[in-house]
Each structure stands twice: as C-alpha cells, then as structure tokens.
BALO-317444 format. One line per 5 residues: their letters; for each residue x, z, y of C-alpha. Coordinates in steps of 0.02 Angstrom, whole numbers. Each point is the difference from the previous one (the first is absolute). Layout:
% residues N
A = X:Z:Y; ... .
//
This chain:
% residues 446
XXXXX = 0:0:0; 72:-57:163; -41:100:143; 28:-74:170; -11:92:186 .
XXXXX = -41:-131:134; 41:64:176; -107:-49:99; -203:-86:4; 29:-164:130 .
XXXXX = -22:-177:-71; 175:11:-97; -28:171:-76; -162:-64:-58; 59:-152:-82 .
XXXXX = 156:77:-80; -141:114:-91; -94:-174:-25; 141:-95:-85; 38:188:-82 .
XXXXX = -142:3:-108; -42:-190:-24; 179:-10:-100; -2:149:-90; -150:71:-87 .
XXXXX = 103:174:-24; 59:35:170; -81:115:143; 16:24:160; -6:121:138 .
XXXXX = -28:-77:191; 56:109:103; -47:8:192; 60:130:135; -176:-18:67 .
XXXXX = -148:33:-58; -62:-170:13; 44:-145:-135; 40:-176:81; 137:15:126 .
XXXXX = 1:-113:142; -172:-85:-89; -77:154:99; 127:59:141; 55:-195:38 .
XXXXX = -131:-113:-9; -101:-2:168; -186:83:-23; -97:-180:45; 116:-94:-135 .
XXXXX = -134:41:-140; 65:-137:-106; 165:49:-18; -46:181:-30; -129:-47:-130 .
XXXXX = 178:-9:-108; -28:198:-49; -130:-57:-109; 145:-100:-92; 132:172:27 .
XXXXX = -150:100:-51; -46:-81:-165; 191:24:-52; -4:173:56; -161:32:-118 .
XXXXX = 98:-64:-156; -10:108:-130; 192:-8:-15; 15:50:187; 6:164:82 .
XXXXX = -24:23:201; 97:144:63; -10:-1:189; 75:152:100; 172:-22:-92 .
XXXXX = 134:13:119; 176:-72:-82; 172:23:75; 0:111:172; -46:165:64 .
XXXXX = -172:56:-102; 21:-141:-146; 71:-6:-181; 186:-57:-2; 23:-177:-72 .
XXXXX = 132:75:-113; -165:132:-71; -132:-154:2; 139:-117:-105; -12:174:-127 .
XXXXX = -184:-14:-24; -13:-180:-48; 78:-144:-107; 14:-104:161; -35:20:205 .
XXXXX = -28:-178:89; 9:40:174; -145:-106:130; 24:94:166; -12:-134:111 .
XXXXX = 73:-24:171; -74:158:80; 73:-15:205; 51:-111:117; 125:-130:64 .
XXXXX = 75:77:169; 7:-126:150; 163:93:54; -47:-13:207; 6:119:128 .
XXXXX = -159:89:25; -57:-38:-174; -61:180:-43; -87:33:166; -144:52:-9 .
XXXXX = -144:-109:-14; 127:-107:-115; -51:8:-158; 36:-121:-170; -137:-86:-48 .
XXXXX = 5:82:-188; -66:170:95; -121:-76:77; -73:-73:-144; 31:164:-102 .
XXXXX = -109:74:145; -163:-142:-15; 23:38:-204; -21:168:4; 191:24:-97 .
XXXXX = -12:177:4; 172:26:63; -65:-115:159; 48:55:161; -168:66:88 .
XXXXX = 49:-23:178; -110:-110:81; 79:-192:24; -104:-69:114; -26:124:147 .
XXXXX = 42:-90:164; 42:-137:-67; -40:-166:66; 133:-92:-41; 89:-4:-176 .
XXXXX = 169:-105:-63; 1:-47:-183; 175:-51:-44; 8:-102:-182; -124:-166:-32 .
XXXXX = -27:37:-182; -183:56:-98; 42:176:50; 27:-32:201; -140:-117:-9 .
XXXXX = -112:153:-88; 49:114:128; -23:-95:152; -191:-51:-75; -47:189:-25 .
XXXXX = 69:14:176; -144:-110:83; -119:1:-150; -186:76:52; -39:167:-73 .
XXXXX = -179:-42:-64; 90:-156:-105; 116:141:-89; -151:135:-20; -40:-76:-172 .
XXXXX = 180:18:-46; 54:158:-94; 134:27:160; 10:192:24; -142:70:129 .
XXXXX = 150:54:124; 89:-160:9; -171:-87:24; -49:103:138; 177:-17:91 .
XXXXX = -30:-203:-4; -162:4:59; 36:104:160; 175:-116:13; 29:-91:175 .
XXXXX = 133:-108:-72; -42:-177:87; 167:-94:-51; 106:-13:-152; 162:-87:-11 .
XXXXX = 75:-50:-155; 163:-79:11; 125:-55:-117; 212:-51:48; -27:-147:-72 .
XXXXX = -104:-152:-9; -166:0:-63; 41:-138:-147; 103:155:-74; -132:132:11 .
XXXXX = -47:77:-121; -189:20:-1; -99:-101:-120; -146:-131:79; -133:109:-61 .
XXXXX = 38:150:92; 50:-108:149; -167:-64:6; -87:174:-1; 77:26:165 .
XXXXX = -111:-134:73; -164:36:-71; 1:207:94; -147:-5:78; 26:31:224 .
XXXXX = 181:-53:-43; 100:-126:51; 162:-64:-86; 139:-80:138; 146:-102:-46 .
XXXXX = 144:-65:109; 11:-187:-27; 191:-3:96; 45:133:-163; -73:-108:-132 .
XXXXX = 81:-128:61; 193:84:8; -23:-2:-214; 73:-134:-51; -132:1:-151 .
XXXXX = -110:-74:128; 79:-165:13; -48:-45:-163; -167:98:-77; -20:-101:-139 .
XXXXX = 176:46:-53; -26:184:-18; -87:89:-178; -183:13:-6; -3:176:57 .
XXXXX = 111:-37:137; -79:-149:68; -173:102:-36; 40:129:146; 80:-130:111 .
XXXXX = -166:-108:23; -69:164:36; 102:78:127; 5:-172:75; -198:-3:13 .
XXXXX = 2:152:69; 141:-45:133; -114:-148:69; -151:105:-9; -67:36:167 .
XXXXX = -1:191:52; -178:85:-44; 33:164:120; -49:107:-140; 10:191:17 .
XXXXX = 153:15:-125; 147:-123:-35; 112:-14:-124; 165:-73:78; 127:-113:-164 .
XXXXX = 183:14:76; 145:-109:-76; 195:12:21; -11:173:111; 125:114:-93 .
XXXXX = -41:186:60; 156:100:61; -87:170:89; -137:97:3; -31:30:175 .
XXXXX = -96:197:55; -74:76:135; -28:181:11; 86:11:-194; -122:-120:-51 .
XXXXX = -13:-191:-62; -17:-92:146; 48:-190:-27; 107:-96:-111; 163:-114:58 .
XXXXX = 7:-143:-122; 150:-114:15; -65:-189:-7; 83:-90:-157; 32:-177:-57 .
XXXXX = 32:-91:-161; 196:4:-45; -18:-154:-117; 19:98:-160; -168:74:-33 .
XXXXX = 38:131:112; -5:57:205; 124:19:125; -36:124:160; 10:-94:184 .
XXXXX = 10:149:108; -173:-28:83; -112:146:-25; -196:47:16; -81:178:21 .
XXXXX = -162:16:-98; -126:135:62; -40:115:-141; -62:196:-56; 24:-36:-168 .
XXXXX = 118:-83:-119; 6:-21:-151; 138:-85:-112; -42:-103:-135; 168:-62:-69 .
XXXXX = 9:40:-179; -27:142:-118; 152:88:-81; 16:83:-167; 74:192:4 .
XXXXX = 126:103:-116; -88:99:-149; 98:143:-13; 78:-6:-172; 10:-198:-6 .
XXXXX = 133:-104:75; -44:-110:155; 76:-136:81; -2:20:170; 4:-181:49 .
XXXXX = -138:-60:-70; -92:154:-20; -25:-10:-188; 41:79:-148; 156:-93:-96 .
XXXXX = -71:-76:-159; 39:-130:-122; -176:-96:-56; -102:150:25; 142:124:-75 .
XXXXX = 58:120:122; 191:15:44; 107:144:29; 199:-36:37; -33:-172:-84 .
XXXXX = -87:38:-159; -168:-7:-52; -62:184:-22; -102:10:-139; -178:23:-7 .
XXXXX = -17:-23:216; -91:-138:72; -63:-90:176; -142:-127:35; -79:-77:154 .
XXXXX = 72:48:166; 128:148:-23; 77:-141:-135; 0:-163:107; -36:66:189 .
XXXXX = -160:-38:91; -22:-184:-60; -151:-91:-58; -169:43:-6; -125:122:-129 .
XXXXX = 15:-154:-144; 167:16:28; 26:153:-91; -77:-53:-169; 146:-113:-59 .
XXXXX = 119:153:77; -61:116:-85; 0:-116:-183; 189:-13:42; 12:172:-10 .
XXXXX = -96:60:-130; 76:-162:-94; 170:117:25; -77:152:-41; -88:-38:-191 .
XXXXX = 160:-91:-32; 91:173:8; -161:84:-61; 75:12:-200; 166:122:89 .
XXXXX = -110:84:133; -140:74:-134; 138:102:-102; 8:104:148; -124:147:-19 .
XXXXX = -136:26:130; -145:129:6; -159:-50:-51; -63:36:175; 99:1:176 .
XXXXX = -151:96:88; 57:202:-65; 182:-75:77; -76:-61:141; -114:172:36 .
XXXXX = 166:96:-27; 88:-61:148; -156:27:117; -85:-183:-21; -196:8:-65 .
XXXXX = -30:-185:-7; -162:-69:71; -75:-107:-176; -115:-140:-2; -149:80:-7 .
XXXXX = 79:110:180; 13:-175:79; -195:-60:-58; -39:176:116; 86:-83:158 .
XXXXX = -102:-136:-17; -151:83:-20; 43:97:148; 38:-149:121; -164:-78:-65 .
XXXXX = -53:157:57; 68:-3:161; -64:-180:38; -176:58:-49; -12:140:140 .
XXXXX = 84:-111:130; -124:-150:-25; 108:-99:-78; 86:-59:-153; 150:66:-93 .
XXXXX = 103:103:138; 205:68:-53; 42:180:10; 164:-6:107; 73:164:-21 .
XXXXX = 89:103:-162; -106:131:6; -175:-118:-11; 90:-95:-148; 66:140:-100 .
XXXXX = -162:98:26; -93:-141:-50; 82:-24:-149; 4:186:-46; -184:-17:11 .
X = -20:-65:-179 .
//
C-alpha cells in the first residue's frame, strides 16, 4: 500500500492525486492544505464574476471525493506552527510538494512600498476573501489608480476597479469587499505595460471584457500602438497576438464616449518611482521606452507623471522557500529532476514537486495536468524502493501530537454550508467567510 501526502489543494495538487489514483489501484493519498479551504488559487485567484473558470472545483472536487483521497485542510508544513518536512517525509512512503508561487515579483522603484502601493496579488487576496487578506480598505480616496503589468491578472484587477457593485452582488465576493466597491470614487484606471502591446500578455478574451463594463469607457493611444513594430505587419503576428491588436486598434479610433469611468492601455512607459505626498501614493514617473530591435526596450530619458492613490503591481508571481526543502533563488523553485526533488545534486528519495513551485508561474490551470503526470510518472517508478520504508497506518495521531487538528472533508462541507448561509441572510447567493476564525468555526461546527 502506497501512501502519498500531497501538499497542497490548487489545480496541481489536485491532479497529482488524480494521476495518483488513476495509475495505481493500491495507493492513497492525503491533500494537504494550510487552509481550510480545498482548491487554491481556483478560490483565492480566480476573480468572483469569472463563473466559468471557477466552475473547475467541481472537477478538484470530484477528485477530492475519491474514495482513495483524503482532504486534510488546516495542515501547516514547514514554518513556525507546521509539521517539519523532515516529520511529514516520516509519516508517508512519499511527499510531492504543490505549493505554488505564493508572493510577488518586486518592481524594485523608489516609493514602491508607500502606502497606497500595493501588489496586485493582495488585492485580489482581499476581493477573495483569502483569509490572510489584508482588511484595510483599498479604495478610500481614491480616484485615481495605476495598474502596472498587462497580463489576465492586471487586466482582472483594473476591471474590479471600475466594475458596478450591483453586477458583482450575485457573485460569492465577501460582503466587505462588496461594500468597499460600491461606495468607491475611483473614476480612472491606468494599466500600463514597458512594453508594446503585441507582447502583452493578456489573452483576447479578457481584453474584450474590458470593453463590455457597463458606464465605462476603454482609451487607447494610437501614437503607442503605433511605436510596436508588431503593428506594421498584423497579419504577421500569432492569432492571439493579432487578436488583441485589432482590438486595441478599434478602440484607439473609437471616438471618446465621456463616460463616468475610464480605463486608460499604456505601452512602452517603464515605471522608475513611486511618487508621495503627505507619506502617501501620489503619482507615478514612468520613463517612456522604445523597441531596441531584439524583442526588447531601450529607455530615452523622457519621462511622464501619472496621477494616482493607488497602485498596484502586477508583474509576476514568485514561488517562496519551504523550510526544510532546497530553493533556488533565481527562479524561485524547488531544484528537481522530472518531478524528483534535488538536494546537493541528487535526487532525494521519496520528495517530489508539481505545477508552479516545480516550473515557476508558467502556463495556465490545464497546464498542470501533464506536470503533475511527469511527476507522479517519477514517483511510481521509485514506488517498489519507497514502500519498504515503514509508515503508520495513520499520520493524523502524528499530526494531533505536534498541535495540528486537521479540518476533514466533512469540516470543509460545514464552510460551505455556512457561506450558503451567509448569502441567504444577505439576499443573495453564496457569500465567503473572510476571516480564520469564521472558517475554523465553521468547520468545527460539524
């Protein structure tokens, strides 16, 4: 019998489990989750009016109810408060690590931790009710925010920016945030990217969204489009690529609509401070750029100061050390060899990555399935040397020992019972619990 701890309940932890028990009819598995909450950045990532993409718990979920597959949420590995990896690699045959990328790229300006400077991975924490969010309120005073990045995330951000309350009440957005961006006076959003908008990264679809917000109007800078050199040639460029370039250009020949809120698409501005006033974001100097020739920008030493009481960054999410693992600081990942994780240059038996923490923040949720078969490819390869090592029959009197009482399946049915709850009294449909203490007493509720 194979016994398998999976650390952690995103998209990759999930389909390790998945490819777990679809190859071997003998193994189980324990997901385990710091939080509470199964599904990772399915729940604390995906913005609350992108139903779709977070009807994919139903697909985490049914993996999650296998009858092979235990949910242990509340499990804190590595760190003040959790159980040492050294303990957790004790207590089962193998430990396949899917931690993600859990911070932030750093923009590495002056002024960049001011306050009302914020990156745009707390601000979504805060709309998704992560209880570990930051509760200060975003949005007071604000009129004018800077979104620095043009990927899906900066483009999510700067739409829940403008984005009328009553459109998000059907969401299951926490009451708190909902409240905050219904009172918000924010009237202009900039997002702007260093360099041109044939290299953004934001797909069409999202794009798009931006110009169906209802009382919102989307501007684009025709002179900008035209500095990429992408431009010259449209039917040159991939799909996606030439996709978002009809539409930026539609937009740029649009006439204005003087709507009450805009949302402003910069190109080739490279920021370089955070300006303040009174300790507090006040504008942002960006540094106009220009194509170098080689896929890349050059600065010319002209410069443009963006109003702005909030900014948020939105350059890339960052993987962080697990204390007890090795990390490579340069890429932020954990050293591995196809899924096998590496310490001073050889495999170490019966430790594993998938998804993010094992190839940085690439790719998107489909992504992770042929990861995570990589890696569990590795690990029932070694499976016939890693079962001769005895294991209890059950982790949980281990884990109860050093202080952990893990929150079971049946603990996280009781959260969602609770946030249907929730919805019910505030008129409207399922609404998060965004704090520790409403979680863990939900789920102690059983």
């Amino acid at each position: 019998m194979l016994r398998v701890a999976v650390v952690g309940s995103g998209p990759s932890g999930c389909y390790t489990a998945q490819s777990l028990v679809q190859r071997d009819p003998d193994v189980r598995v324990d997901v385990l989750d710091r939080l509470p909450c199964p599904y990772g950045l399915v729940r604390y990532g995906v913005a609350p009016d992108h139903e779709k993409i977070k009807s994919l718990q139903g697909n985490l979920r049914t993996v999650l109810e296998h009858d092979r597959v235990r949910f242990l949420g509340g499990v804190a590995v590595g760190g003040p408060g959790g159980i040492p990896v050294k303990r957790l690699r004790e207590l089962y045959h193998a430990v396949v690590y899917c931690v993600g990328a859990a911070t932030d790229r750093q923009l590495g300006i002056p002024g960049e931790h001011l306050t009302g400077s914020w990156s745009a991975t707390e601000f979504v924490s805060w709309y998704s009710a992560h209880p570990d969010a930051v509760t200060q309120d975003f949005l007071r005073g604000v009129r004018s925010a800077v979104v620095i990045g043009v990927g899906n995330v900066a483009v999510d951000v700067t739409r829940m920016l403008v984005r009328d309350a009553g459109e998000l009440r059907p969401t299951d957005m926490p009451q708190g945030a909902l409240e905050v961006l219904a009172a918000s006076g924010v009237t202009d959003v900039h997002m702007v990217g260093r360099r041109g908008p044939t290299q953004a990264r934001f797909t069409t679809k999202e794009l798009r969204e931006l110009g169906g917000l209802p009382g919102t109007e989307v501007t684009v800078d025709a002179e900008e489009l035209a500095l990429d050199p992408g431009f010259a040639d449209l039917a040159a460029l991939a799909a996606v690529q030439r996709r978002n370039a009809e539409v930026l250009r539609d937009w740029a020949a649009a006439p204005p609509r003087n709507a009450d809120r805009r949302i402003h698409l910069r190109f080739f501005l490279r920021p370089v401070e955070v300006l303040e006033e009174d300790g507090r974001v006040a504008a942002v100097r960006f540094e106009r750029t220009a194509p170098d020739g080689h896929g890349g920008v050059t600065g010319t030493g002209r410069f443009e100061d963006v109003p702005a009481q909030l900014v948020l960054r939105s350059v890339g999410y960052r993987g962080v050390p697990l204390e007890g693992l090795p990390f490579d600081v340069a890429s932020g990942t954990v050293p591995h060899l196809e899924g096998r994780v590496v310490r001073d240059g050889v495999a170490s038996p019966g430790e594993y990555v998938a998804g993010w923490i094992k190839r940085g923040p690439t790719g998107v949720i489909g992504t992770n399935r042929p990861d995570a078969k990589e890696t569990v490819t590795s690990l029932l390869a070694d499976a016939p040397a890693l079962v001769s090592q005895p294991v209890p029959e059950d982790p949980l009197p281990a884990l109860r020992e050093v202080g952990i009482e893990p929150v079971p399946w049946p603990g996280w049915l009781s959260i969602e019972r609770a946030e249907a709850e929730l919805g019910a009294r505030l008129g409207r449909n399922v609404v998060k619990l965004a704090d520790w203490d409403a979680l863990l007493g939900a789920a102690r509720s059983v």
